[in-house]
C-alpha positions as CSV (number, residue, x, y, z in Angstrom):
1,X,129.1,11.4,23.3
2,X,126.1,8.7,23.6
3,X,124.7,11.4,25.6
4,X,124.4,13.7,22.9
5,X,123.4,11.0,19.9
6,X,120.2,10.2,22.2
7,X,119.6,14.0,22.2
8,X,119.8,14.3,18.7
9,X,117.7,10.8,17.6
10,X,114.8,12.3,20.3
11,X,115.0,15.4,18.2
12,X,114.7,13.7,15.2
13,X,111.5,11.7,16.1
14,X,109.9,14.8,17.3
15,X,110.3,16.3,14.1
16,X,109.2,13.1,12.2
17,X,106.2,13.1,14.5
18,X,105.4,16.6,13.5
19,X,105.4,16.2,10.2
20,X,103.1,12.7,10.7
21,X,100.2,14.8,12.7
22,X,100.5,17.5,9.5
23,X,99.3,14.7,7.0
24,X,95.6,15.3,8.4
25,X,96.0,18.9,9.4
26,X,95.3,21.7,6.2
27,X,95.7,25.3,6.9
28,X,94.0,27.7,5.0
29,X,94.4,31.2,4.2
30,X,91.1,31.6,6.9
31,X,93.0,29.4,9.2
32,X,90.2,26.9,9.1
33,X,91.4,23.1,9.3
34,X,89.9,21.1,6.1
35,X,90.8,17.2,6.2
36,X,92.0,16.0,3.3
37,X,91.3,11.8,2.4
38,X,94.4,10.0,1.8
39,X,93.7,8.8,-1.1
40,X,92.9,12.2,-2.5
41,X,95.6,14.8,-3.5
42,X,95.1,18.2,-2.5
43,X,94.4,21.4,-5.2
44,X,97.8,22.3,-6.3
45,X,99.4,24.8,-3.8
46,X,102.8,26.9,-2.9
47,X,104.9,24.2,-1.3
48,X,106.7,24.8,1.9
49,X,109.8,22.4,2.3
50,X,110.0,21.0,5.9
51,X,113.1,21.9,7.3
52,X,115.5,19.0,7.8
53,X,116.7,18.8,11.4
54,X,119.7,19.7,12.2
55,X,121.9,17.8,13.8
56,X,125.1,19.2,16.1
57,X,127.3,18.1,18.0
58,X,127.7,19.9,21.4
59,X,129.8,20.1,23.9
60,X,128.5,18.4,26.8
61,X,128.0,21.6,28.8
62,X,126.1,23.1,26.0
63,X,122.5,22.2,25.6
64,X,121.1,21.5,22.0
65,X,118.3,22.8,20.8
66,X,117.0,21.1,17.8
67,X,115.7,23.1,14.8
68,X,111.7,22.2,14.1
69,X,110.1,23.2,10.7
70,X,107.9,26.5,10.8
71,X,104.9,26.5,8.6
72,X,103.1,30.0,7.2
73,X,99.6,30.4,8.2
74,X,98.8,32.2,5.1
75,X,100.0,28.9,2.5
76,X,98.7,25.5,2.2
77,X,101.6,23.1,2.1
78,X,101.3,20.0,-0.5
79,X,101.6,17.3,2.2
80,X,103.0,13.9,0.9
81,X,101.8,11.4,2.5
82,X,103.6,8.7,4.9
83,X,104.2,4.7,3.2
84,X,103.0,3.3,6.7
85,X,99.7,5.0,6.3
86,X,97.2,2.1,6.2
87,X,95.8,2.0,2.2
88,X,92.1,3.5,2.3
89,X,89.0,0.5,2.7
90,X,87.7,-1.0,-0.5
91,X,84.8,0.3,-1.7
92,X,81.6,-1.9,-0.8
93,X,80.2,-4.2,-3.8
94,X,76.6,-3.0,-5.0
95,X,75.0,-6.3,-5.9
96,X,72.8,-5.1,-9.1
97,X,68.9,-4.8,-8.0
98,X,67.2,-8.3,-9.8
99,X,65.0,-7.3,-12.5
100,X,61.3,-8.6,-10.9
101,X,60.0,-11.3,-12.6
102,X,57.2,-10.1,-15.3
103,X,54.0,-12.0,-13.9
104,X,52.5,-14.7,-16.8
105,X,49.8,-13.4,-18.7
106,X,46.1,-14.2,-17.7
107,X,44.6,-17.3,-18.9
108,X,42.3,-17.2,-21.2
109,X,39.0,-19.3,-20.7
110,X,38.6,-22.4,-23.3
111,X,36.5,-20.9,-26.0
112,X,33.4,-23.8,-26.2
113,X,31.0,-23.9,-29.4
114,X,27.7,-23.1,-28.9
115,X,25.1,-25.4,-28.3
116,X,21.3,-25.0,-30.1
117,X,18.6,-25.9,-27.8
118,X,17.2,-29.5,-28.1
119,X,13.4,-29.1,-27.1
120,X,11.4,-30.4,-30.2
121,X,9.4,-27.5,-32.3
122,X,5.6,-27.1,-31.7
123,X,3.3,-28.5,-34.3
124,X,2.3,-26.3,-37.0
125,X,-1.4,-26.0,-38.0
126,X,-2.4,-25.3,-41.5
127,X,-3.9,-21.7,-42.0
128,X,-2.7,-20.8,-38.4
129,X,-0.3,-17.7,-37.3
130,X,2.9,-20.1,-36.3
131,X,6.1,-18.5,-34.3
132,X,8.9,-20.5,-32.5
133,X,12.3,-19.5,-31.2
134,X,15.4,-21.7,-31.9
135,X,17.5,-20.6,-29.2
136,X,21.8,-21.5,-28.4
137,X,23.6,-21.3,-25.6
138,X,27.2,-21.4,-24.7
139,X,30.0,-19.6,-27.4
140,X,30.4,-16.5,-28.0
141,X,27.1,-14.5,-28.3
142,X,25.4,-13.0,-30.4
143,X,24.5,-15.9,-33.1
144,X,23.2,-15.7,-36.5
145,X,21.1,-18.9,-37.5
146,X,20.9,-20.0,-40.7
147,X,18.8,-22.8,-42.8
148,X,21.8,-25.0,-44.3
149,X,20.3,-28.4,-45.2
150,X,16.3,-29.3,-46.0
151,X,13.2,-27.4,-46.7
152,X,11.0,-25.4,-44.1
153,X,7.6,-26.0,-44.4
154,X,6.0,-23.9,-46.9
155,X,4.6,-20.3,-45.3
156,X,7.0,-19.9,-42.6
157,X,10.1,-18.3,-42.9
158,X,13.7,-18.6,-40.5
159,X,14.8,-15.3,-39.4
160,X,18.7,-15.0,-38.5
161,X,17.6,-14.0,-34.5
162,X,16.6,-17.8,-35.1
163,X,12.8,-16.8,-35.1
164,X,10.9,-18.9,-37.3
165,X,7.9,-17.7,-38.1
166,X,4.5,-17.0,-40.3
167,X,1.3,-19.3,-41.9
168,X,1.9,-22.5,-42.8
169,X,-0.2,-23.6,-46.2
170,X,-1.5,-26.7,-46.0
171,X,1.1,-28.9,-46.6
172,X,0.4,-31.6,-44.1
173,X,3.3,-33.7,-43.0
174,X,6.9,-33.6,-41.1
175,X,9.9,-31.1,-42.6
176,X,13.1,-32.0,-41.6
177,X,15.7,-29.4,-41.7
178,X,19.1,-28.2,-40.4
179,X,19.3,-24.9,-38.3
180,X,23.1,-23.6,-37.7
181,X,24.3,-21.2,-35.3
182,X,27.0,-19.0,-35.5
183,X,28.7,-16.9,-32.8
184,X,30.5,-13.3,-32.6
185,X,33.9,-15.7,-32.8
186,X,32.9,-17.6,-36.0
187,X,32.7,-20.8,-34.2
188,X,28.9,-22.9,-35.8
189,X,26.7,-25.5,-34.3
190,X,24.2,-27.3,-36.5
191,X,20.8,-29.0,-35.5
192,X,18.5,-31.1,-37.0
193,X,15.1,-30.3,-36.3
194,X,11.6,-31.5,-37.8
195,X,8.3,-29.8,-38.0
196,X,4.6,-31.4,-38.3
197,X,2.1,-29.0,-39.9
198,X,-1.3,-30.3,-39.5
199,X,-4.4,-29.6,-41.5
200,X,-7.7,-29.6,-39.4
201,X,-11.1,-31.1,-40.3
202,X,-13.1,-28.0,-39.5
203,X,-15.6,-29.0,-41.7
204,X,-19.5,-28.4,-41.1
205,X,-21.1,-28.5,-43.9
206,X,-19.1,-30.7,-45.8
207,X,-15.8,-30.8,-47.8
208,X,-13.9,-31.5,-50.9
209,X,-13.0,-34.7,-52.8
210,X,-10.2,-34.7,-55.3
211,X,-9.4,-37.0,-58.1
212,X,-6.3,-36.9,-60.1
213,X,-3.9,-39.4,-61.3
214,X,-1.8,-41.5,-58.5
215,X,1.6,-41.4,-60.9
216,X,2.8,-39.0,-63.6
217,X,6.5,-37.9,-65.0
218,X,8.4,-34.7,-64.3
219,X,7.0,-32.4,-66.6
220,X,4.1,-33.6,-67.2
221,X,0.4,-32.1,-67.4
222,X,-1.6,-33.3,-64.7
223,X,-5.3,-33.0,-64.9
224,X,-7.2,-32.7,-61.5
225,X,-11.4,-32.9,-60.5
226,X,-12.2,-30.5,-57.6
227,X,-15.5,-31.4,-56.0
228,X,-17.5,-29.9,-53.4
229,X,-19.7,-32.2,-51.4
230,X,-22.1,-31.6,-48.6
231,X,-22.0,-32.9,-44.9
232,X,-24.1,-36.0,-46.4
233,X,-21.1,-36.9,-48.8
234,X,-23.7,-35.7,-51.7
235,X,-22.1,-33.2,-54.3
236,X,-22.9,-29.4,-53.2
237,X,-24.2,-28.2,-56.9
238,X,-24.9,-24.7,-55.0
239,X,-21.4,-24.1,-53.8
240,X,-20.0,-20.9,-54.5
241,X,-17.2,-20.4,-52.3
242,X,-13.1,-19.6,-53.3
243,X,-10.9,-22.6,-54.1
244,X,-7.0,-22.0,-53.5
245,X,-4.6,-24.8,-54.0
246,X,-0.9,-25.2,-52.5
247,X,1.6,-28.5,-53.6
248,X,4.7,-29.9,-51.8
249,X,6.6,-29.8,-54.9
250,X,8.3,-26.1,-54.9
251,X,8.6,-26.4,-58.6
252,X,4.9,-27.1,-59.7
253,X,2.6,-25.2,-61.7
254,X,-0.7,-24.9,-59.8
255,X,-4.1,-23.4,-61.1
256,X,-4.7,-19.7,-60.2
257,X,-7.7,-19.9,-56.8
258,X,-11.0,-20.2,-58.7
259,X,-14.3,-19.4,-57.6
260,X,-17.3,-21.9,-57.9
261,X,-20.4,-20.8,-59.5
262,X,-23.8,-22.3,-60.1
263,X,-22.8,-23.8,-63.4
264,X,-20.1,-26.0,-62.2
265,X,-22.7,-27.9,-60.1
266,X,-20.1,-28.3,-57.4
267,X,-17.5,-29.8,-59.9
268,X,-14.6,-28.5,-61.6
269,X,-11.3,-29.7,-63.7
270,X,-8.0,-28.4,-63.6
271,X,-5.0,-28.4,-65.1
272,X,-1.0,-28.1,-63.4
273,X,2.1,-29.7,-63.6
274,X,4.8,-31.5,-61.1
275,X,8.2,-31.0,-62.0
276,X,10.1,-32.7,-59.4
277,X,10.1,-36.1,-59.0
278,X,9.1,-38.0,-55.7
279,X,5.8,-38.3,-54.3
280,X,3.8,-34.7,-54.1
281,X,1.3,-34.0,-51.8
282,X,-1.6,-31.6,-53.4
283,X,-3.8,-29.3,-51.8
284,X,-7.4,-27.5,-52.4
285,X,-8.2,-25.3,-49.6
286,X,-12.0,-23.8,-49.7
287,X,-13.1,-20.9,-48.7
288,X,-15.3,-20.4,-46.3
289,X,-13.0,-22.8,-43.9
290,X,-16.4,-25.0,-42.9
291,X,-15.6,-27.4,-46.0
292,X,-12.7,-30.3,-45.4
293,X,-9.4,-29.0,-47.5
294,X,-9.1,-31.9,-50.0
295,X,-6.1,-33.3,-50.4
296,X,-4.1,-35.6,-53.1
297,X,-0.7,-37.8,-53.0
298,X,1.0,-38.4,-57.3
299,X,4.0,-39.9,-57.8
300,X,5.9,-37.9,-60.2
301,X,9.0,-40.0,-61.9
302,X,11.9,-38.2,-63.2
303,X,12.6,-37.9,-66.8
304,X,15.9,-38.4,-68.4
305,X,16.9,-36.7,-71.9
306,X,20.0,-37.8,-72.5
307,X,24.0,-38.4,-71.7
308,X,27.0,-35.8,-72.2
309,X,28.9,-39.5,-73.3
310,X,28.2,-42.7,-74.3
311,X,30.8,-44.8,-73.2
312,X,34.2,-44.9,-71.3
313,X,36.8,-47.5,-70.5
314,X,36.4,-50.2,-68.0
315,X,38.5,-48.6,-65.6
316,X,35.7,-45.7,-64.7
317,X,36.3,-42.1,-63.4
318,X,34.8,-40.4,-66.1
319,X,32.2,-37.4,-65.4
320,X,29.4,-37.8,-67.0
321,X,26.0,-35.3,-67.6
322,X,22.5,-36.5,-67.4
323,X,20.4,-33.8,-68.5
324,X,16.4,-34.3,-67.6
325,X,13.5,-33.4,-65.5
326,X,12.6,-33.3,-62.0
327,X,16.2,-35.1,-61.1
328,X,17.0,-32.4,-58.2
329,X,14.7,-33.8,-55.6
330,X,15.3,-36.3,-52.4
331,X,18.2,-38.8,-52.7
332,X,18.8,-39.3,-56.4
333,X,20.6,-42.3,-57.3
334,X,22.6,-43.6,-60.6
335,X,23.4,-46.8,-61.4
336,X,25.5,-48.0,-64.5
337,X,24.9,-51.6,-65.2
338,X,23.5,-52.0,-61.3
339,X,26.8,-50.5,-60.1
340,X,26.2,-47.3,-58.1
341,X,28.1,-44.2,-59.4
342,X,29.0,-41.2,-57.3
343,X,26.7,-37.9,-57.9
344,X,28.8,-35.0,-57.5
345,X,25.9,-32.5,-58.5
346,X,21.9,-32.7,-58.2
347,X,19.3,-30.2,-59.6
348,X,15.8,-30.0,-61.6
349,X,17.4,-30.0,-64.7
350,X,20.2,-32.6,-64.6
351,X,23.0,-34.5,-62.3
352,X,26.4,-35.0,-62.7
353,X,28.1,-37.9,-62.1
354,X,31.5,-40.0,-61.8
355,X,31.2,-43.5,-63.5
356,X,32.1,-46.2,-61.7
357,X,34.5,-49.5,-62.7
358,X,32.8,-52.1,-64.7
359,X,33.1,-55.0,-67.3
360,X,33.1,-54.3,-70.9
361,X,30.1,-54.2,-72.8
362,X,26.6,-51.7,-73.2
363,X,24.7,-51.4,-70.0
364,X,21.7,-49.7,-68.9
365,X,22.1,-46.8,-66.8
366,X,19.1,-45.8,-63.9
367,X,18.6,-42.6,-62.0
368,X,16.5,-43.3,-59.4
369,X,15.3,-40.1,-57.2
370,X,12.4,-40.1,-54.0
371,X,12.5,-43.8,-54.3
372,X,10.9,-43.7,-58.2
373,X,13.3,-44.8,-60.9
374,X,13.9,-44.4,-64.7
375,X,16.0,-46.1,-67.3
376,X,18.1,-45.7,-69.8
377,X,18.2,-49.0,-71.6
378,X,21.6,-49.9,-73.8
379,X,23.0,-46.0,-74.3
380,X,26.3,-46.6,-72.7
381,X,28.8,-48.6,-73.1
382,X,32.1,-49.7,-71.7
383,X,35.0,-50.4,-73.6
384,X,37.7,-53.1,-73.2
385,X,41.5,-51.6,-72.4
């Protein structure tokens, strides 16, 4: 009897073996193997039941044969597979690919202002072709130049390449101006410069004497004796050249150029006017150049008219008007009762100004401009709070 239970256990693991090896083989209808993944079920299919074994008991003369499960070749049996099986590898962790780091942007270069040359301008001479080239480095190029502040000397002319250029008149003395430079980014650099213009003595046969008063107001006529003298310092009564006259103040009325003739005996008087006050430089150039230009200084004083108000409390701070004449040139200056005020506006025909604190009572107010003052005596007063 144990004989025959050992037969039958050794049939049953031949059997469970079979079916073990038939978890990775797949018949098709071609008969061509496929292997099938564990972890994947095959496409459904007709199933074909394994046979159970069967088990019998024998005499012990007879000798079992144990029953085996027969598969078709022409099916594909749905194959269940075993709980031992080991479970399928994980699948590997993709790490995600680190976005590169985006590189900085490029530095820009420190934008730096421009810089206008500092070599000194050529003299100028009177009467003479003059050209000079302000010039800036550094920035942002191109530049525009500009005249912002002062007065070029009269006959030459600032171009915005920064050429300045033409014939100076005679006009002797030193200008002093401001030249700013502006680049392609906006960015400005400002100069001061200053330019002599000299008058030569070319004279040969003589030259010519001036006479006119030393001091005169804004506005006022002005009456001035052209003479022509000869190399001797004698007057020339034969001179017949061309008289042209030129004046520092921009605003003056000057006598139209006059030719000589025999009955002026080498002598004539004109008429003009100043209109801005300071000291003005006058000019009679002859022509032909061998006669000296002559030349004459007047000190022109400003004129007031009046006040836009006659008093204001002690406190201050109130704008007041002085209309006048010749009141726009260099530095004006106003004083109520010897207090300085602040000028908030200058021209030819009146300043404006802010009136400074001061104790009650009438007070004389001054405007003072190119170093020559005028007064207004006892027209304002300042009243107690």
């Amino acid at each position: 009897m144990a004989r025959l239970m050992r037969r039958s256990i050794a049939a049953m693991l031949v059997v469970c073996i079979a079916a073990t090896v038939s978890v990775f083989a797949v018949l098709s209808t071609e008969n061509t193997p496929r292997l099938i993944p564990a972890s994947v079920t095959a496409p459904p299919a007709p199933s074909v039941a394994l046979a159970a074994p069967a088990i019998a008991f024998f005499e012990p003369t007879a000798t079992p044969t144990p029953t085996s499960a027969a598969f078709s070749p022409s099916s594909t049996p749905t194959i269940a597979l075993l709980a031992s099986l080991p479970a399928p590898p994980p699948s590997p962790t993709v790490s995600p690919t680190p976005s590169p780091t985006p590189a900085p942007p490029p530095t820009e270069p420190p934008v730096t202002p421009p810089i206008l040359d500092t070599n000194p301008l050529p003299d100028a001479i009177a009467g003479t072709p003059y050209r000079a080239a302000i010039r800036a480095t550094g920035g942002t190029p191109p530049y525009v130049y500009a005249l912002t502040t002062g007065r070029l000397p009269a006959g030459l002319a600032l171009s915005s390449d920064g050429t300045l250029a033409g014939v100076p008149v005679p006009d002797a003395g030193v200008s002093v101006f401001t030249v700013a430079a502006t680049d392609r980014a906006g960015t400005t650099a400002a100069r001061v410069y200053t330019l002599t213009v000299t008058i030569p003595n070319r004279a040969t046969g003589g030259g010519i004497a001036l006479s006119a008063p030393t001091r005169t107001v804004a506005g006022g006529a002005v009456t001035l004796t052209v003479t022509v003298r000869d190399r001797t310092g004698e007057i020339a009564p034969g001179f017949a050249g061309r008289v042209t006259f030129r004046s520092s103040d921009p605003a003056a009325t000057l006598p139209a150029p006059y030719t000589f003739t025999a009955a002026d005996a080498g002598s004539h008087p004109f008429a003009l006017t100043l209109n801005t006050a300071g000291v003005q430089h006058l000019f009679a150039i002859p022509d032909p150049s061998g006669y000296a230009t002559g030349t004459a200084d007047i000190a022109v004083s400003p004129v007031v008219i009046g006040l836009s108000a006659t008093d204001s409390p002690t406190a201050g701070g109130q704008t007041v008007r002085i209309a006048g004449i010749g009141l726009g040139g260099e530095m004006p200056q106003v004083t109520f009762g010897g207090t300085p005020a602040t000028v908030i506006e200058a021209t030819s025909g009146g300043l404006v100004v802010t009136t400074p604190p001061h104790p009650a009572g009438a007070v004389n107010v001054v405007v003072t401009v190119g170093g020559l003052p005028v007064s207004v005596a006892g027209q304002y007063t300042y009243r107690a709070p």
